[in-house]
N, C-alpha and C positions, 0 to 999 in steps of 0.2 A: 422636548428639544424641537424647536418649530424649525428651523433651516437645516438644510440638507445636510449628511455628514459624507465624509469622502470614504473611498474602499476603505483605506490604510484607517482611519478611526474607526470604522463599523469592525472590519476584525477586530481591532482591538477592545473592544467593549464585547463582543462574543466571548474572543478566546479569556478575557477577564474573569469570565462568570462559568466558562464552563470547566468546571473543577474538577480533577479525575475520581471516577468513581471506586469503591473498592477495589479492594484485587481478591482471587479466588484461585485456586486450586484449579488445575484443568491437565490432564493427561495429554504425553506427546503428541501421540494418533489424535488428537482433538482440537490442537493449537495452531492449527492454519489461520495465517491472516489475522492472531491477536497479537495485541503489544501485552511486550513484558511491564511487570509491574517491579519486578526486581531482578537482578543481574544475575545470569545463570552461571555457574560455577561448572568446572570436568571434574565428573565424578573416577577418572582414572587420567593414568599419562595417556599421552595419543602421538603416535603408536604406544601400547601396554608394554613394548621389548622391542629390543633390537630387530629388525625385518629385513627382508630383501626386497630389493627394489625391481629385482630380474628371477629370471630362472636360467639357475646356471650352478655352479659351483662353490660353497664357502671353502675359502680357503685364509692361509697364513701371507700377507704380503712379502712377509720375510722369504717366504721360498719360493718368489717366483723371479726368474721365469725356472720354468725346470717339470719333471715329471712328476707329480701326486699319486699316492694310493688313493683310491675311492673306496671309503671305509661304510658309507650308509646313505642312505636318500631321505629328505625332512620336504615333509607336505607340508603347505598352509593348515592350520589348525590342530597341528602336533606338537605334544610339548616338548621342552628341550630335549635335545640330544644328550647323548656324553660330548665332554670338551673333545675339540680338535686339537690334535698333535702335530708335533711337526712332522713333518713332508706328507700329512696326510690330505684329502680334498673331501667335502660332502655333497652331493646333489643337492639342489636347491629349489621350491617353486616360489613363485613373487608372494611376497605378504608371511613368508613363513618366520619363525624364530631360527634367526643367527647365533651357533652354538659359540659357548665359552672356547676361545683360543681362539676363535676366528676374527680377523678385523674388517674384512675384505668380500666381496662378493663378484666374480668372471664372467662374464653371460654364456650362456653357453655355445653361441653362435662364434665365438672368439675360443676356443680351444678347441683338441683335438681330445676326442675320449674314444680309446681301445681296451675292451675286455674292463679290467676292473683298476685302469689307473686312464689317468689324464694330465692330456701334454698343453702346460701353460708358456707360449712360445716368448711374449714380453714379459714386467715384470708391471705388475699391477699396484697399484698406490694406497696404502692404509684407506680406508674408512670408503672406497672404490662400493657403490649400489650398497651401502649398507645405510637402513634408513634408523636414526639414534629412537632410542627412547625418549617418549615426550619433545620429538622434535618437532610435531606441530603444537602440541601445547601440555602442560604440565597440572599434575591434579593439583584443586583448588582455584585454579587460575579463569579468571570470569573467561565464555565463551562468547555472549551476549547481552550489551549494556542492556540496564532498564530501560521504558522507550519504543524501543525498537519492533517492529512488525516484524511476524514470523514468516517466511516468504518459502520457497526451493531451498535455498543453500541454508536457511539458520537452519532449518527443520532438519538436515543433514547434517550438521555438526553439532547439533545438540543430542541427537541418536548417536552420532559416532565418539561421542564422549560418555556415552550411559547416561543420560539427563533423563528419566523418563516422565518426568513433573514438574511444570511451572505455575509457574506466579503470573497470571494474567490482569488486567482490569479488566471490569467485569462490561459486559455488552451492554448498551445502552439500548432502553425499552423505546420505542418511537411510536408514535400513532401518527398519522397521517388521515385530513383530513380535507377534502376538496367540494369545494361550496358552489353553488348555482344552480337555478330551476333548468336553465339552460340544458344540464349537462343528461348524457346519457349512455348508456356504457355500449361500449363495441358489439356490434350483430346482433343490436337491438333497432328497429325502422325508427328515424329522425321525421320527427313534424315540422311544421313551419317554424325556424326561430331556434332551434335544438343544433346541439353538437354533440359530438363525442369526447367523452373525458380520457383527458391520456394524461396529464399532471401527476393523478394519484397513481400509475403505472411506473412512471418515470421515475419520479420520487423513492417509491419503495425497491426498484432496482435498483438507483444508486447508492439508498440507505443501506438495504441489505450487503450491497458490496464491501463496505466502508465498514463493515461488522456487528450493524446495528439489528437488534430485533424487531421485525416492523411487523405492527397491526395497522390496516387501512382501512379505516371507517366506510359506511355508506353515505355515500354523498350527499350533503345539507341542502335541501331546498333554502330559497332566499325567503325563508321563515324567522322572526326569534326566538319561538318556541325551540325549533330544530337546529336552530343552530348553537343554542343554551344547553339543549341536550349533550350535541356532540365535543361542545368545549368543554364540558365540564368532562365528559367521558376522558376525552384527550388530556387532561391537566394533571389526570394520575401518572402519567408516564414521564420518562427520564425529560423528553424531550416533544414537544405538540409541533406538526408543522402545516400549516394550513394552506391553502390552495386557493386565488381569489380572495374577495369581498375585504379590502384592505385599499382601496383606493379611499373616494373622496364621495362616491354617487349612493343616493335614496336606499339601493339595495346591499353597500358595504358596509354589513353588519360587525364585523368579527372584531374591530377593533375595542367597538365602545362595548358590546357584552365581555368579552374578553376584563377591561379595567371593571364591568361588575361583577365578573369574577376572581376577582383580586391579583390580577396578573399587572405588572408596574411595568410600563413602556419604557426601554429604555431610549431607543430611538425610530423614530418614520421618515423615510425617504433617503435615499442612497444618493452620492451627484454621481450616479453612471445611467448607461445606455445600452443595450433593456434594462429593468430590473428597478425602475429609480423605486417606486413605494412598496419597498417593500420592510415589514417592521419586525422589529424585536424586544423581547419584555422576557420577565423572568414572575414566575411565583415560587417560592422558596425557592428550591432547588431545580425545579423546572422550566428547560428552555423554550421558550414560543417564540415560529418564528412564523411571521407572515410574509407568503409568499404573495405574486401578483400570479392576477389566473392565466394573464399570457404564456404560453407552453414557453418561450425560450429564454421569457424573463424569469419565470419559474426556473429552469433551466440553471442558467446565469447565478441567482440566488443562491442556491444549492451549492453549487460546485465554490463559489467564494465563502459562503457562509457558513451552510448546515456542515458538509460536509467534513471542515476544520472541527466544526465544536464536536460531530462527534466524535472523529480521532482524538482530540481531547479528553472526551471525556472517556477513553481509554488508557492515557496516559502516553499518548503519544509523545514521543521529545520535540519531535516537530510537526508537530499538524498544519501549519498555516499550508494553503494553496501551493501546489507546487510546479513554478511557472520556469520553463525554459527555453531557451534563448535561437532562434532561428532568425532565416532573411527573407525580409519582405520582397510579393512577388510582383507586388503595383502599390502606388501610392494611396493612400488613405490623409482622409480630411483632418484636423484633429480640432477637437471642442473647448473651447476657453472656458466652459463652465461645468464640464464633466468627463467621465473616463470613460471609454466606449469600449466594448467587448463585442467585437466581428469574428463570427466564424468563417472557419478556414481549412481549408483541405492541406494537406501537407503531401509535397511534390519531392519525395525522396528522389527519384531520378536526377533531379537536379542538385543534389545535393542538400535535403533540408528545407524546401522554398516554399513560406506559408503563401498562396494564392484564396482570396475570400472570396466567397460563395456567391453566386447570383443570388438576391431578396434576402434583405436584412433588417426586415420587420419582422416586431417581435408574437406575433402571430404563425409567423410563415415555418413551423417546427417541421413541418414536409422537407424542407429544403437544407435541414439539418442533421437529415439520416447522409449526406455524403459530406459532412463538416468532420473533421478529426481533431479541431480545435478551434480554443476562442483564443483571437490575439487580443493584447492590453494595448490600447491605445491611449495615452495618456494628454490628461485636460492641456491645454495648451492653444496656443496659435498657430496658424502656417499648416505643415499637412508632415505625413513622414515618408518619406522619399524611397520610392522603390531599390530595392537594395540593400535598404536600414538592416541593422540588427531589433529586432524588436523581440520582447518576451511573448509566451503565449503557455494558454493552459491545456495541456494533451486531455482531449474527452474521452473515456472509455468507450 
């Protein structure tokens, strides 16, 4: 595919191919942050019984307002009582089982309790703090579509329904791989001409977030021996995503070893801004994706690309980029021939106000440790006018 393709066709040629991998077996305690593979069902009602919503009194609505015998006291996690009679009242704590006869639940800051009766002064209304059984949800009843990432709250309603085992898609194996003689890793001394690699840093923290299991090669000299080595290493995993050597120049190797080793391009060259050469290809079932060595078009790729296919390939229901909606804090140019993505600080004070960074070359990753997003600026004419609503992608 020799001409460029837009954002909107590259995911979709990714998310095409990246097909959900199995699902497995994985314990509650262990299922942070995975998507279901299949819909988790309550393995009880919830509440299991009748409860109280306070601590106070169960009683008969029928006899109030009026004076009660106080026949017994029921904690949280005792089993039923005997039934309540009438004119009788039973202490009560929050969460406990509401005895048979009772319909009704008093708090106890609202009556008057002497010796062993209690003075109910109005007259309290059937079903009054009494929480129904299965009034949040009923057994068999799904708790959690399939899809769905495990976050805080599913994690707590799938505990609080007995769920202690899910159906997960299985993590996706990643290697990571970052190419250049160039490079040279942190708190090691730079010679003339060297830099330090932070791509492969970057990369395997956002993979690892995203739920992937990531191995990170050591860095390919602009070799073909070594660089035939480490792709070929790379092409056993779910997913290869390489770093540099994907342009156009004498020493970007990765593309043409890569089709000798049987990997089928699907496409080269993005119409955005960072990021534009960056490529994609498949060998069976494995996704390669070529990153630019630029730290923010690296960056940029990732957060559009990789990071969809891999929620995909967990089975996520929605993996595409997940971009939301704020107002712009100055005006931006816009490009007739591509989509530009400007980082951007976000000005809560103001209510939501994306404001973009000084230095928006895509080298300048320095200047991106105080960005908190990339805004979409979309190909066009004319510029988009401070104020605008525009979308943007929140960066972890």
């Amino acid at each position: 595919m020799s001409d460029l393709v837009t954002i909107e066709q590259a995911l979709a040629l990714v998310l095409a191919r990246a097909a959900a991998l199995p699902a497995e077996s994985v314990p509650l305690a262990a299922a942070a942050g995975r998507f279901l593979a299949e819909q988790a069902l309550a393995t009880t009602d919830l509440p299991p019984f009748p409860s109280s919503a306070m601590d106070g009194f169960a009683i008969r609505s029928a006899d109030t307002p009026g004076t009660l015998e106080i026949v017994a006291q029921i904690a949280a996690g005792s089993p039923a009582s005997a039934a309540l009679e009438p004119g009788q009242a039973m202490g009560i704590s929050t969460g406990a089982v509401v005895p048979d006869g009772a319909d009704a639940v008093v708090p106890i800051e609202h009556v008057v309790a002497v010796a062993n009766s209690v003075e109910v002064a109005k007259a309290v209304p059937a079903r009054s703090n009494v929480r129904p059984r299965g009034g949040d949800i009923r057994l068999g009843d799904a708790v959690i579509a399939a899809g769905r990432r495990l976050g805080v709250p599913q994690l707590a309603a799938l505990a609080a329904t007995g769920v202690a085992e899910v159906r997960c898609g299985r993590r996706p194996r990643v290697t990571i791989l970052a190419t250049g003689s160039e490079l040279r890793r942190p708190g090691e001394s730079l010679r003339p001409g060297e830099i330090y690699e932070s791509n492969g840093l970057m990369l395997e923290a956002a993979l690892t977030a995203a739920g992937a299991v990531v191995e990170r090669l050591a860095t390919a000299a602009d070799d073909e021996d070594a660089h035939r080595e480490a792709l070929a290493r790379g092409l056993a995993a779910d997913v290869l995503v390489t770093s540099g050597g994907v342009s156009v120049g004498p020493h970007d190797l990765v593309r043409r070893l890569e089709v000798e080793l049987g990997v089928a391009e699907i496409f080269w060259g993005v119409a955005m801004r960072p990021g534009k050469p960056l490529a994609f290809g498949v060998r069976g079932s494995t996704l390669v994706f070529g990153l630019p060595g630029n730290p923010v078009s690296s960056l940029v790729g990732c957060e559009l690309f990789v990071l969809p296919a891999i929620r995909a390939l967990q089975g996520a229901s929605s993996p595409e980029p997940r971009f939301e909606l704020a107002t712009l804090g100055e005006a931006l140019r816009r490009s007739p021939a591509r989509d530009d993505l400007v980082r951007a600080s976000i000005d809560l004070s103001a209510g939501a106000v994306l404001r973009p960074v000084v230095g928006q070359e895509s080298h300048m990753i320095a200047r991106t440790a105080i960005a908190d997003a990339l805004i979409h600026v979309p190909r066009g004419d004319g510029e988009l006018a401070a104020g605008s609503t525009v979308r943007y992608l929140r960066l972890a």
